[in-house]
SEROFI-420597 format. One line per 5 residues: their letters; for each residue x, y, z of N, C-alpha, C. Coordinates in Angstrom, 2 decimals. Layout:
# SEROFI-420597
A> X:Y:Z:X:Y:Z:X:Y:Z  ... .
This chain:
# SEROFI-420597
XXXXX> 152.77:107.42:159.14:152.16:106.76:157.98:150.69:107.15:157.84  150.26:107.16:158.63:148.58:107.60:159.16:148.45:109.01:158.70  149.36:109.48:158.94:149.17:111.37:158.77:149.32:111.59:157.23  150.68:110.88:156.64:151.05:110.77:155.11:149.49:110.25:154.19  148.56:109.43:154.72:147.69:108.49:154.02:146.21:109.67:153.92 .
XXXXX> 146.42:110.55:155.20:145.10:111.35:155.58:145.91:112.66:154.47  147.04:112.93:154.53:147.63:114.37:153.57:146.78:113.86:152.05  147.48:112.77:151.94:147.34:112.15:150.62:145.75:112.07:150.19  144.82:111.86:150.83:143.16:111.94:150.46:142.90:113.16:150.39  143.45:114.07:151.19:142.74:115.44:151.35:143.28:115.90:149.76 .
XXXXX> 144.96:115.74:149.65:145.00:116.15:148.60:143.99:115.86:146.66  143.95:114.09:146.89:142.88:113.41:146.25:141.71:114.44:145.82  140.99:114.65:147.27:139.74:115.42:147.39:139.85:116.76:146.59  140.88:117.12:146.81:140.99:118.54:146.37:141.61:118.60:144.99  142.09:117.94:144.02:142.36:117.99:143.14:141.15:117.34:142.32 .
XXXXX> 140.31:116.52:142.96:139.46:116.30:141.74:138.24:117.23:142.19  138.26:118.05:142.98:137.36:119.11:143.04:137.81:120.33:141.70  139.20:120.23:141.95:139.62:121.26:141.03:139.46:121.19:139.32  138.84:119.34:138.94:138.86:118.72:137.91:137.49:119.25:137.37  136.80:118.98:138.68:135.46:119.02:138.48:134.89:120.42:137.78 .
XXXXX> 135.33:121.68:139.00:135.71:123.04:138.49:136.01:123.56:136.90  136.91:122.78:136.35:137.39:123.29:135.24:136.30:122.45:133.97  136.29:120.81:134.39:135.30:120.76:133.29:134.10:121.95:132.89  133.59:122.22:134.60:132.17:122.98:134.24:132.71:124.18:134.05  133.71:124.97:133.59:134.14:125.93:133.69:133.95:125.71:131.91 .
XXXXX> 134.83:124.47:131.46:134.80:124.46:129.99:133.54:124.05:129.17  132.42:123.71:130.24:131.33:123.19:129.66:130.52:124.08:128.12  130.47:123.82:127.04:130.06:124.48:126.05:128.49:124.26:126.19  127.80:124.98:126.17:126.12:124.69:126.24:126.06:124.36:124.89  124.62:123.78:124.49:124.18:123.69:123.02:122.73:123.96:122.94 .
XXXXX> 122.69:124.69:121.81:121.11:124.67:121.43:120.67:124.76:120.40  119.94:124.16:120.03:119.38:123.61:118.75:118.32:124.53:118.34  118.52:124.82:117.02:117.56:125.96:116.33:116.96:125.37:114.97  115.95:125.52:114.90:115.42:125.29:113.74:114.33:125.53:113.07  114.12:125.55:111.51:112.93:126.42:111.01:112.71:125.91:109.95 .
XXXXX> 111.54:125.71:109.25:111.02:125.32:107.90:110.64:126.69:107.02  112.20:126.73:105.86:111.20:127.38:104.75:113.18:128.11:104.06  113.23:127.17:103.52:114.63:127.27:102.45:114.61:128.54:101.85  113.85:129.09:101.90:113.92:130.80:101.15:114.15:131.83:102.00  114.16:131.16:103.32:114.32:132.76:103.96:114.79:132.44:105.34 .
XXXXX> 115.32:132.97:106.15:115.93:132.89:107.48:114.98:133.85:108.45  114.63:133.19:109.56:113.23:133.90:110.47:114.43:135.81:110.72  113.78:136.41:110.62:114.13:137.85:110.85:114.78:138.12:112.33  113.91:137.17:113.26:114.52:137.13:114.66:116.33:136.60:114.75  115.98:135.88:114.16:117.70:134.47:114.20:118.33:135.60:114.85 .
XXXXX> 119.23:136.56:113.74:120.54:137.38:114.23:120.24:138.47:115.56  118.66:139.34:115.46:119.05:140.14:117.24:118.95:138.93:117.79  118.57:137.87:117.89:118.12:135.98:119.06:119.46:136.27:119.25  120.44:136.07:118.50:121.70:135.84:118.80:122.46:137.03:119.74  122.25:138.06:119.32:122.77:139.21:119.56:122.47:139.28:121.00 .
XXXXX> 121.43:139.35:121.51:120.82:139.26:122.66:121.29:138.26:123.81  121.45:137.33:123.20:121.99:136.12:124.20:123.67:136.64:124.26  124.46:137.66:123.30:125.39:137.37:123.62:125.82:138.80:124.75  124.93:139.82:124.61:124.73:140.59:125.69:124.56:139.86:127.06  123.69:138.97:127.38:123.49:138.02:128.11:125.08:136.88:128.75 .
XXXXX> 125.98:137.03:127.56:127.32:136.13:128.14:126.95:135.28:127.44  126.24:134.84:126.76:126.72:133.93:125.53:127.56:134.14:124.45  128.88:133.29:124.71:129.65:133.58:123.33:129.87:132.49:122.29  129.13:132.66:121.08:129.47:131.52:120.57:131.27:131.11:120.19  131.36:129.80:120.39:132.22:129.40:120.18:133.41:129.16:121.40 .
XXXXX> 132.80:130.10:122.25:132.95:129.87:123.77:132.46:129.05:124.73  131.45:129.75:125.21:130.72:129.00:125.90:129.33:128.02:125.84  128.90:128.95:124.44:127.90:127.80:124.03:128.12:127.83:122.76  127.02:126.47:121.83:126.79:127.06:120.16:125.59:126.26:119.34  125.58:127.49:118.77:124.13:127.34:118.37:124.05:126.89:116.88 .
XXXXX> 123.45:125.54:116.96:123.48:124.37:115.86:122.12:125.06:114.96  122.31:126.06:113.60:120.97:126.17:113.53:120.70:125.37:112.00  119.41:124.80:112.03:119.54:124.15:110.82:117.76:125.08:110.33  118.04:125.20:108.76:116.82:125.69:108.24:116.62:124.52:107.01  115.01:123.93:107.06:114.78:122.63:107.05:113.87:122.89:105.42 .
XXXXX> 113.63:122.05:104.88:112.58:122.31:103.49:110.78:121.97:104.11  110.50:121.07:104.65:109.72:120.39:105.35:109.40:120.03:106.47  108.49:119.68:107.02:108.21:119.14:108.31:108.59:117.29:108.89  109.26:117.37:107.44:109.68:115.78:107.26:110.94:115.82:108.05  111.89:116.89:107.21:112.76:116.98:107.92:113.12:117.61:108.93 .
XXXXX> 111.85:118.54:109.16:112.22:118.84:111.26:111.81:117.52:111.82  111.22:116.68:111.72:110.95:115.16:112.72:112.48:114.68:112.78  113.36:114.65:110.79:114.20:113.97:111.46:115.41:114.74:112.54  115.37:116.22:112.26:116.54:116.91:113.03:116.20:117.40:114.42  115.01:117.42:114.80:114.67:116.86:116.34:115.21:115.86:117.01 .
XXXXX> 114.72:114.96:116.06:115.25:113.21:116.80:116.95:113.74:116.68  117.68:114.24:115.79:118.90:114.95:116.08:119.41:115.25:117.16  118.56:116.36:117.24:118.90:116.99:118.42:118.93:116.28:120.04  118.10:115.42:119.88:118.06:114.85:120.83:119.07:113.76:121.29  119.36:113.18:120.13:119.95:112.20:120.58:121.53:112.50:121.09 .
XXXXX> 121.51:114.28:120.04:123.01:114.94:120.18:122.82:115.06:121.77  121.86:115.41:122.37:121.83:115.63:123.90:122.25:117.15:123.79  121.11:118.03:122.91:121.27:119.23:122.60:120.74:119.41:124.55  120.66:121.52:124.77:120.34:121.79:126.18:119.28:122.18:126.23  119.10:122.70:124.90:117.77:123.94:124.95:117.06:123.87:123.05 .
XXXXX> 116.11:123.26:122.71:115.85:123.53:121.23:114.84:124.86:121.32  115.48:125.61:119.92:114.59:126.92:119.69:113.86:126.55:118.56  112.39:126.51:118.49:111.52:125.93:117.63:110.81:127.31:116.66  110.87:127.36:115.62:110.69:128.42:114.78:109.21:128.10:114.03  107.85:128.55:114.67:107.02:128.14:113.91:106.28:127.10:113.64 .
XXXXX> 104.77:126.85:113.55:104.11:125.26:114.00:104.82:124.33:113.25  105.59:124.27:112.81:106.04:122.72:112.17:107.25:122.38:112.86  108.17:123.23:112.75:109.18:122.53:114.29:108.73:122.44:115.45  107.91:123.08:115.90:107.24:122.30:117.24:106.63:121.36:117.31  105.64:120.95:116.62:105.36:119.91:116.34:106.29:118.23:116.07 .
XXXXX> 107.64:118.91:115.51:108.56:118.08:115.18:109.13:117.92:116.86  109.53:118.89:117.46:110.21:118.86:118.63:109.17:118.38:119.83  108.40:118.24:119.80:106.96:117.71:120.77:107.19:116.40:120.63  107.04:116.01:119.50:107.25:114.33:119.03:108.23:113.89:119.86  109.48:113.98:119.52:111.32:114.30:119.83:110.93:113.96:120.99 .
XXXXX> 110.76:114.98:121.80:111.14:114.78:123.01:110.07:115.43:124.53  110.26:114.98:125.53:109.08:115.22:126.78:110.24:116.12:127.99  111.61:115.88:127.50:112.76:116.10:128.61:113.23:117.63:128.13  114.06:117.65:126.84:114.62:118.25:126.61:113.68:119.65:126.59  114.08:121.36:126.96:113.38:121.96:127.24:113.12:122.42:125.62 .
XXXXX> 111.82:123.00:125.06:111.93:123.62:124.12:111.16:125.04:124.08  111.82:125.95:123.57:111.40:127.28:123.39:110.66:127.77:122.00  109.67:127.71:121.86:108.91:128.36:120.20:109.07:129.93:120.55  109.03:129.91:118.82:109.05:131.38:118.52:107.81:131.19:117.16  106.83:132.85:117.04:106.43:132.71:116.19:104.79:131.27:115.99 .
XXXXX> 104.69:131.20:116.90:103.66:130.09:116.74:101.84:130.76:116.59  101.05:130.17:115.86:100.28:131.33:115.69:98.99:130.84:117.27  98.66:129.56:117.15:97.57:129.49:118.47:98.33:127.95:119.04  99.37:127.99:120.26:99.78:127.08:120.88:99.59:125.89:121.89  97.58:126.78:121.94:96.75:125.91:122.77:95.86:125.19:121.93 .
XXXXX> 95.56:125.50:121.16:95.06:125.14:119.61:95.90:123.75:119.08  96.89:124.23:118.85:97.40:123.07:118.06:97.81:122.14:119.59  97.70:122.07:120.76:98.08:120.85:121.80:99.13:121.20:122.24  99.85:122.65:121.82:101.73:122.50:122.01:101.66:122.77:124.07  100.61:123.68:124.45:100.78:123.78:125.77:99.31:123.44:126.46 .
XXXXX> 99.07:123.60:127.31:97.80:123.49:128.21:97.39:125.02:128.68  97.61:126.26:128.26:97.29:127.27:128.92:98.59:128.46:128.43  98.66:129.84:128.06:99.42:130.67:128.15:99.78:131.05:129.32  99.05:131.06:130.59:99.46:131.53:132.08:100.66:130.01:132.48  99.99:129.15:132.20:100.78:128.09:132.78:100.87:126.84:131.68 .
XXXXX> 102.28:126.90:130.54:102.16:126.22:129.73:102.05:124.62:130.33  103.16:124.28:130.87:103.22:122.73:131.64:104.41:121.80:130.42  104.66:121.04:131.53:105.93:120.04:130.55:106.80:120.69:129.80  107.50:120.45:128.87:108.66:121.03:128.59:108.72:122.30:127.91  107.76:123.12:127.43:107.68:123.90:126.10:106.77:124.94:126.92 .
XXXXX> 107.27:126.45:126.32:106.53:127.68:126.56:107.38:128.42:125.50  107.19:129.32:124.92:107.74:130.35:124.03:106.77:131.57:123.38  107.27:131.92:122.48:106.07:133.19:121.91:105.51:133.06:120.83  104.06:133.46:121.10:103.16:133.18:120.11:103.11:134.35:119.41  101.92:134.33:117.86:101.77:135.74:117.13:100.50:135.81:117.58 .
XXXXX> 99.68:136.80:117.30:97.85:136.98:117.55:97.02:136.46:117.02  97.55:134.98:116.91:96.53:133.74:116.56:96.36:133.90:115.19  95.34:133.44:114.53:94.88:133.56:113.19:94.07:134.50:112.89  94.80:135.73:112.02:94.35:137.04:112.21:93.68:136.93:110.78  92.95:135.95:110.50:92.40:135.39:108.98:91.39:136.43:108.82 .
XXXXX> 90.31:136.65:109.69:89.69:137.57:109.47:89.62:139.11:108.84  90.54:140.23:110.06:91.22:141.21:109.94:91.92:141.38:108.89  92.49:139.99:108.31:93.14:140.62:107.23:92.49:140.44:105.87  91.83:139.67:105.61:90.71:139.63:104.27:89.67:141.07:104.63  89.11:141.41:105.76:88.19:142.50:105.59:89.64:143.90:105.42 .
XXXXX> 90.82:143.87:105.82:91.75:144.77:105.10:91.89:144.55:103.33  92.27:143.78:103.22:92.11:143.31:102.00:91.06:143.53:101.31  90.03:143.54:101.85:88.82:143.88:100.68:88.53:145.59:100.44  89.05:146.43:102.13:89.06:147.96:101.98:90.73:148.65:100.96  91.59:147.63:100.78:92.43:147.93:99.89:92.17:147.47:98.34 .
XXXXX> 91.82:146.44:98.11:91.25:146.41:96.57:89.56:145.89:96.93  88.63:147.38:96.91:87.42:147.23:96.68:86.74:146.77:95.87  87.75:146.32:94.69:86.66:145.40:93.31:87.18:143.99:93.69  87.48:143.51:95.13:88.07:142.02:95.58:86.53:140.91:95.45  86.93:140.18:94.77:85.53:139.33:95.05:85.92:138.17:94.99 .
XXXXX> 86.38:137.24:94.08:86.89:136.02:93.79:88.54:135.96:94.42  88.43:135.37:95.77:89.83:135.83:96.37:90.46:133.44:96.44  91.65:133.78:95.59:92.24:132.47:95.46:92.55:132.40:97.16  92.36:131.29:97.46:92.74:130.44:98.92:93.69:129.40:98.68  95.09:129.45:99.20:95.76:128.72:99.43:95.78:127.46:100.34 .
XXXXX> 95.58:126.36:100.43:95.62:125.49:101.62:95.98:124.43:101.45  97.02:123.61:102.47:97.37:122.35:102.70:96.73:121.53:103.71  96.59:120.42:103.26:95.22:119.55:104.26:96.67:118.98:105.17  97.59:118.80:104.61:98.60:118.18:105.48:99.00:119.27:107.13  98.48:120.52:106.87:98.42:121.49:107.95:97.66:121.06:108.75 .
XXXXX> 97.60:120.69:110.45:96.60:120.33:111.16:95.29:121.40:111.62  95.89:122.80:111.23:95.46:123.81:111.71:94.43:124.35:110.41  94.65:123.74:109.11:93.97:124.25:108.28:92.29:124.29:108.26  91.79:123.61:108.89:90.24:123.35:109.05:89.66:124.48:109.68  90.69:124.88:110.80:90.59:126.09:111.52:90.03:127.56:110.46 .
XXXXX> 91.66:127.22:110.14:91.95:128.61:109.04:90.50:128.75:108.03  90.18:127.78:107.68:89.36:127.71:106.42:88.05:128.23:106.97  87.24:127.71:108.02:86.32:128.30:109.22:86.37:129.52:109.07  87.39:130.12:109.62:87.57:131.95:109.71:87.94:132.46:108.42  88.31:132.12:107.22:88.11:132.22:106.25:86.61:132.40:105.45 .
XXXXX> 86.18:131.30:105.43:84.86:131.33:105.15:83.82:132.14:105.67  84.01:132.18:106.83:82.66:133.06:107.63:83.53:134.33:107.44  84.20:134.87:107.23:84.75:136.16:106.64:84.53:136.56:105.59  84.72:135.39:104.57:84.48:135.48:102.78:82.53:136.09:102.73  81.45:135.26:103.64:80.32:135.41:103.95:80.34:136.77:104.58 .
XXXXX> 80.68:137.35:105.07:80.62:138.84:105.74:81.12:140.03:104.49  82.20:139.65:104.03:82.45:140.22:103.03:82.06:140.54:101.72  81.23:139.44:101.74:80.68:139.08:100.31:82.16:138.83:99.33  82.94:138.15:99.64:83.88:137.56:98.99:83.60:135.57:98.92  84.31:135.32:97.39:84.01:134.30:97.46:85.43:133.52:97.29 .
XXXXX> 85.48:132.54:98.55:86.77:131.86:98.07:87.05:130.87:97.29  87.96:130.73:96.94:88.46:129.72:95.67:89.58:129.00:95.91  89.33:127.69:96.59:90.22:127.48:97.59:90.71:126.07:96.92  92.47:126.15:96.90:92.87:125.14:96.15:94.24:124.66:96.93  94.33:122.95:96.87:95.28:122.87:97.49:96.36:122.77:96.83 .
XXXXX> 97.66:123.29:98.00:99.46:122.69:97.23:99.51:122.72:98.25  100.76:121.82:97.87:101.68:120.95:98.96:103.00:121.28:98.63  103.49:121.73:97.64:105.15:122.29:97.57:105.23:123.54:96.22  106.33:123.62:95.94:106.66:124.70:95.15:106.09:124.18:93.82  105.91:122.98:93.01:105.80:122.61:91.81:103.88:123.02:91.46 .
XXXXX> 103.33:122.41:92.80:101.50:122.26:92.97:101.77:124.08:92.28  102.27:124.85:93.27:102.23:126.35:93.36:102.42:127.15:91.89  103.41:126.29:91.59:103.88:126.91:89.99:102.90:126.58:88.87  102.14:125.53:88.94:101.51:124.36:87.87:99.65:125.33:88.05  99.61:125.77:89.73:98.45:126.20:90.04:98.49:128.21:89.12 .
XXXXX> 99.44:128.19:89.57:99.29:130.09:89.03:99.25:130.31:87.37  100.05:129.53:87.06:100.60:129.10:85.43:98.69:128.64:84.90  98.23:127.95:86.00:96.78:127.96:85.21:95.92:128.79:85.36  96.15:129.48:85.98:95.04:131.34:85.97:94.84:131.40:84.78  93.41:131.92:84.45:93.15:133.03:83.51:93.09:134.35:83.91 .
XXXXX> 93.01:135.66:82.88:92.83:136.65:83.39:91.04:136.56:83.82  90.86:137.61:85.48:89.38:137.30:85.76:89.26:136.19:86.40  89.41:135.18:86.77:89.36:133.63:87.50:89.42:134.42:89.31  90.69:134.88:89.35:90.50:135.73:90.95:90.84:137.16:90.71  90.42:137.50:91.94:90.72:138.67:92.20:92.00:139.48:92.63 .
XXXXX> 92.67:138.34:93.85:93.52:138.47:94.86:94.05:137.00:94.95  95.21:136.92:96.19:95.55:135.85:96.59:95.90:135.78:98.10  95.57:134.32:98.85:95.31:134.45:100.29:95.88:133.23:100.91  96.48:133.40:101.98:97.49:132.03:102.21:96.66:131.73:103.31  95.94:130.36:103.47:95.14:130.32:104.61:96.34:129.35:105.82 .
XXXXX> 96.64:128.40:105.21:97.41:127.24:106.00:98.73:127.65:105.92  99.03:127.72:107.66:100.21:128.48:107.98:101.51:127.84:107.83  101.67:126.42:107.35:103.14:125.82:106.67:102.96:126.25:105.54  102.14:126.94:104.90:102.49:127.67:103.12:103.12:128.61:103.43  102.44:129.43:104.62:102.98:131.22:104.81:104.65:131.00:105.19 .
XXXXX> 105.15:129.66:105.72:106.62:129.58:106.28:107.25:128.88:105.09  106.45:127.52:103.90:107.56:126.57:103.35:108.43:127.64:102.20  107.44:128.40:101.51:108.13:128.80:100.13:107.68:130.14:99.93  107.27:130.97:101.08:106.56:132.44:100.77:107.17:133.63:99.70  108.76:133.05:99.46:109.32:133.80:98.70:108.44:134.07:96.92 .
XXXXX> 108.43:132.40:96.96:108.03:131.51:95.67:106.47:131.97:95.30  105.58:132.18:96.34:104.10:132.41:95.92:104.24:134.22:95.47  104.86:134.78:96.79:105.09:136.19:96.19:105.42:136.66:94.84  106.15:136.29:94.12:106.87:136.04:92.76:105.95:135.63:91.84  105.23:134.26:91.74:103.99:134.04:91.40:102.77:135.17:91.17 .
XXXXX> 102.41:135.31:92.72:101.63:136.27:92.36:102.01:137.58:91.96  102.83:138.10:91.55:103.08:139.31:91.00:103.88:139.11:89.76  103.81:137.92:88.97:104.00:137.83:87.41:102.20:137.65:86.75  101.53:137.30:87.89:100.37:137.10:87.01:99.15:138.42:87.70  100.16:139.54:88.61:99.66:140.86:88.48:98.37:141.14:89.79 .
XXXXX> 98.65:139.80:90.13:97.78:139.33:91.62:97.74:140.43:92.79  96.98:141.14:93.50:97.65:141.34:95.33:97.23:140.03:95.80  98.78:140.51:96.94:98.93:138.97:97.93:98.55:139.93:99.36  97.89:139.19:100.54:98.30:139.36:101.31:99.16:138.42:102.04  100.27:139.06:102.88:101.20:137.87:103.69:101.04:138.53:105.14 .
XXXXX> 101.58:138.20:106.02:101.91:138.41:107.25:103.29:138.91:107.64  103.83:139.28:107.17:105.03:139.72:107.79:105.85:140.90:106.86  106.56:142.07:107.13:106.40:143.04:106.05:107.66:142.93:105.64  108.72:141.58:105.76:109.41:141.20:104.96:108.86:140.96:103.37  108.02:140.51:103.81:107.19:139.66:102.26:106.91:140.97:101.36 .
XXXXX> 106.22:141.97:101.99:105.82:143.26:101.58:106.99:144.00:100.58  107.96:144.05:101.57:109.20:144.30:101.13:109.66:143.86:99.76  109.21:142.41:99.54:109.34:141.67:97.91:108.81:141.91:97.12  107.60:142.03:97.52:106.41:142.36:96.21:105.34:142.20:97.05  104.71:141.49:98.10:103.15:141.38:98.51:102.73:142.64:98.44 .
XXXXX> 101.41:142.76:98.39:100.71:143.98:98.13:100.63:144.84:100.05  100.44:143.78:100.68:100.15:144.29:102.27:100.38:142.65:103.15  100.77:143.42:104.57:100.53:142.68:105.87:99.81:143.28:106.78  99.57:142.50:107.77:99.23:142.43:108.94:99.69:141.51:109.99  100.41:141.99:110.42:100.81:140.74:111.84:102.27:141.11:112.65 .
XXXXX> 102.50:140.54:113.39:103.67:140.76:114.79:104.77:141.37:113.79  105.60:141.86:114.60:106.85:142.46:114.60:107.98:141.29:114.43  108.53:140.28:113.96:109.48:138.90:114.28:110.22:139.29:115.28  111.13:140.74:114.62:111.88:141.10:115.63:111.79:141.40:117.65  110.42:141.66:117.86:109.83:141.89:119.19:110.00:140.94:120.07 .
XXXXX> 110.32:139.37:119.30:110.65:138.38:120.07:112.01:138.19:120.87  113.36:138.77:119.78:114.51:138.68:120.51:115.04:138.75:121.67  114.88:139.81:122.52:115.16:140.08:123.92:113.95:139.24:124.54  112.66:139.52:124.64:112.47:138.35:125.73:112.73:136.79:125.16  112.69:136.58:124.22:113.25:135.32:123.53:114.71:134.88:124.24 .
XXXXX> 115.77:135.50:124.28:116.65:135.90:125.14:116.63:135.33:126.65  115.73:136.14:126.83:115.72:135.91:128.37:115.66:134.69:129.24  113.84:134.46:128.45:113.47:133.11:127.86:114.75:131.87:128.58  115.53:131.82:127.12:116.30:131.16:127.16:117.30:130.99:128.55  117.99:131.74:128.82:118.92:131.85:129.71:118.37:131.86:130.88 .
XXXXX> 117.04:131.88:131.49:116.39:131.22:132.60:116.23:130.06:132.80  115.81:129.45:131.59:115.31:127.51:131.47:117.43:127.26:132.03  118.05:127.70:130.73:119.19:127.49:130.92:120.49:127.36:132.47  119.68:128.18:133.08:119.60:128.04:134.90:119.39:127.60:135.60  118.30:126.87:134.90:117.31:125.98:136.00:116.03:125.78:135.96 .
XXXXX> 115.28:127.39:135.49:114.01:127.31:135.29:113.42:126.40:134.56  112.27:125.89:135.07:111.57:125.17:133.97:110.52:125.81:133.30  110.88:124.96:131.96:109.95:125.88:130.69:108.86:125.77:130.77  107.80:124.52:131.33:107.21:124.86:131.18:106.25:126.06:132.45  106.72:126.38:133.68:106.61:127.54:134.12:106.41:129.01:133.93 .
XXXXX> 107.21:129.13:132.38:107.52:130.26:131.97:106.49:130.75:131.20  105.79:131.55:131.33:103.86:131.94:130.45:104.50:132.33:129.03  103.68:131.67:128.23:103.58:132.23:126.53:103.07:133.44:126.62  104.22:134.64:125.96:103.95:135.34:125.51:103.45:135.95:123.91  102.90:137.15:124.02:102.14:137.95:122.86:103.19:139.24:122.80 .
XXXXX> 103.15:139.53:121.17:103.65:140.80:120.91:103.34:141.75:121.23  103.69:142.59:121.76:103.16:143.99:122.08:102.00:144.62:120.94  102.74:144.67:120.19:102.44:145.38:118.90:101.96:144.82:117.81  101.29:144.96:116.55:100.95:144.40:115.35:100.98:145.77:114.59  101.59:144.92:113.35:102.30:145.66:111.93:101.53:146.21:110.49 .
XXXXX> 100.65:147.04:110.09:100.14:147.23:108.98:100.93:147.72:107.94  101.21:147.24:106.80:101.98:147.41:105.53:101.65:147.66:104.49  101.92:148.67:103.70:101.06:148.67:102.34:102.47:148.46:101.30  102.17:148.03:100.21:103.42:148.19:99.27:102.80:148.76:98.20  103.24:150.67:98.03:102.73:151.15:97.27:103.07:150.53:95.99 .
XXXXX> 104.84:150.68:95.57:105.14:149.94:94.36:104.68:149.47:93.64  104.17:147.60:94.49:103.62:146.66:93.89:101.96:147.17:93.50  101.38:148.07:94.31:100.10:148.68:94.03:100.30:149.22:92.27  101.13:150.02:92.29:101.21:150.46:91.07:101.49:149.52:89.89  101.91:148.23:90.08:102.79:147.41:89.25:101.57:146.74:88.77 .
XXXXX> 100.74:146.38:89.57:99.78:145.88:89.11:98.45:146.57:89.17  98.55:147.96:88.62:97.23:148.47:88.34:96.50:148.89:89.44  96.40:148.82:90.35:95.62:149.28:91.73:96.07:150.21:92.16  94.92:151.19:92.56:94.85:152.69:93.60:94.59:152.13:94.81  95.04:152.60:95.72:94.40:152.12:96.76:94.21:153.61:97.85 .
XXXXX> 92.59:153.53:98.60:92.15:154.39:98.83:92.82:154.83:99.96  93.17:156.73:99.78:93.69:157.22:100.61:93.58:157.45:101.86  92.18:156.98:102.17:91.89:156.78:103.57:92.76:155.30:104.40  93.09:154.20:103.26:93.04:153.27:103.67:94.87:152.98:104.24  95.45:153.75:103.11:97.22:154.50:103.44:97.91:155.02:104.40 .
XXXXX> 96.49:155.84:104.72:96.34:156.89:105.95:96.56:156.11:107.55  96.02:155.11:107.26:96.12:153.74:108.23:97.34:152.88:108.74  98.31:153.08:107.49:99.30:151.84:107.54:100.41:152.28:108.41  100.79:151.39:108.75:101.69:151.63:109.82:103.27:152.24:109.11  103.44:151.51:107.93:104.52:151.59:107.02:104.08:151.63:105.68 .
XXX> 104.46:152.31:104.76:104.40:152.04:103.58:105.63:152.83:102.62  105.81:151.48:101.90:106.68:151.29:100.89:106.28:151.96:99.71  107.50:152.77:99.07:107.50:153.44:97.76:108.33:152.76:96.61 .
C-alpha cells in the first residue's frame, strides 16, 4: 500500500511537471506597440517585425504584436493604461508622446522607445550609459533645430520670414523655440511663430497666408512633426511654401528637404533590444542608443514646383535627391 501511495505521487509530480512544460511551451508573449500620427505608419514597424521574426518570433505563434496607431497623446494615455492592464510583456513606444503616455502607465512593465528626440531632456531616463527603471530604447540626434534652418537658409537664400510651427501643449517646445530663435538671430532669419494644435488650427492657419507674409515653413514642436505631417506637407505645397521635415519619407511627398536619422537603422538593434529584456534583461540596463548615420534630402521636384533653384553646391551635398 505504501509503495502503491509513493508510485502514485511520483507519478502526480511528474505529470504536473509535464503540465507545467507545455503551458510554457504554449505561452504566447505580447507586446504592445504604439504611435501617434493617423497619416502614416513609423517606417521602422515592418523590418521591427521582420527582425524579431529572424530572432524566432512568430506572430501568431509564439508571440503578437498588438499595434495600435493613435490620433493624440490623449489617446496613447488611454491605450497604455490598456496595455497594462492587458498585462502586455514588453510596450514598444514610438516617439515622445507614447512614452510619455507609457511612463505614466506604468513603473513595472518594461518599455522600449524608438525614435525619441532628447530622452534625458524630457525625464524619460536618467543617463544614455545607464537609463534606470523600466525604459531604455533609441533616440534620434536630439533637436537638430539648428542645422537644419542654417541648411535651409543655404537652400533658399532669399529665406527670411520663416513660418514656425508650435504647440505649447508639447513639453519640449520651449526648448525647440530657444534653438530656434538663437538660430533665426545667427541667420538673420526672422521667425513667425504660430500655434496649432490639430489639423483644422493647420488648415484655417495656411488658408490665411498672403503671398510674401513667409518665406518657408518650419515645424519646431516635435508632436506636429509626428500628429499630421502628411497634412502640413500638402498645405505647404498648395500655397508653394519649402518645408523642411525630418525624415525623407516626408521629402518623398512634397517637403522641399530633410535632415535627420535613418527610421529604418533602428530595426535590428531595436530587435535585439527587445528579445533581451524579453529574457530577462532589464531595460533599464540596456544604454540608449544613437543612429549611426544622419540623412540629407533634397526634393528636386518640389524645388521646381514651387519656383526655386537651389544652389549647385548645396545638391552636391545631399545625401539623396529626388527627381
Amino acid at each position: 500500500m505504501k509503495r502503491s501511495l509513493m508510485l502514485l505521487v511520483a507519478l502526480v509530480i511528474v505529470a504536473r511537471g509535464m503540465i507545467a512544460e507545455a503551458q510554457q511551451a504554449k505561452k504566447v508573449l505580447r507586446i504592445g506597440v504604439f504611435h501617434v500620427g493617423l497619416d502614416h505608419v513609423p517606417p521602422s514597424l515592418e523590418p521591427l517585425r521582420q527582425e524579431l521574426k529572424k530572432l524566432g518570433y512568430e506572430e501568431g505563434k509564439n508571440f503578437w504584436l498588438d499595434w495600435r496607431n493613435l490620433p493624440d497623446e490623449a489617446a496613447a494615455r488611454l491605450t497604455a493604461q490598456e496595455f497594462v492592464r492587458a498585462q502586455v510583456d514588453l510596450i514598444v513606444a514610438y516617439e515622445n508622446q507614447t512614452v510619455r503616455a507609457a511612463k505614466a502607465a506604468t513603473s513595472e512593465v518594461p518599455i522600449v522607445f524608438i525614435a525619441v528626440t532628447d530622452p534625458v531632456a524630457e525625464g524619460f531616463v536618467k543617463s544614455f550609459a545607464h537609463p534606470g527603471g523600466n525604459i531604455t530604447g533609441f533616440a534620434t540626434w536630439g533637436d537638430l533645430y539648428g542645422k537644419e534652418m542654417e541648411l535651409f537658409k543655404e537652400i533658399v537664400p532669399r529665406l527670411r520670414r520663416l513660418l514656425v510651427l508650435i504647440n505649447q501643449q508639447d513639453p519640449g517646445t520651449q526648448r525647440a523655440l530657444a534653438e530656434v530663435r538663437k538660430a533665426g538671430g545667427v541667420l538673420k532669419l526672422q521667425p513667425v511663430e504660430r500655434e496649432v494644435t490639430n489639423e483644422a488650427d493647420a488648415e484655417r492657419l495656411f488658408r490665411s497666408l498672403k503671398r510674401g507674409d513667409v518665406d518657408g515653413v518650419f515645424i519646431a514642436s516635435s508632436n506636429l512633426r509626428s500628429k499630421f505631417p502628411s497634412l502640413i506637407v500638402t498645405l505647404a505645397l498648395e500655397r508653394r511654401l519649402p518645408l523642411a521635415m525630418h525624415r525623407m519619407e516626408w521629402v518623398e511627398k512634397g517637403a522641399l528637404f530633410s535632415y535627420g536619422f535613418i527610421p529604418t537603422q533602428f530595426a535590428r538593434h531595436g530587435a535585439a533590444y527587445i528579445d533581451k529584456i524579453l529574457k530577462g534583461t532589464k531595460a533599464g540596463d540596456l544604454p540608449v542608443q544613437q543612429p549611426p548615420q544622419i540623412e540629407f534630402v533634397i526634393n528636386l521636384k518640389t524645388a521646381k514646383q514651387i519656383g526655386l533653384t537651389i544652389p549647385p553646391n548645396v545638391l552636391a551635398r545631399a545625401d539623396k535627391v529626388i527627381k
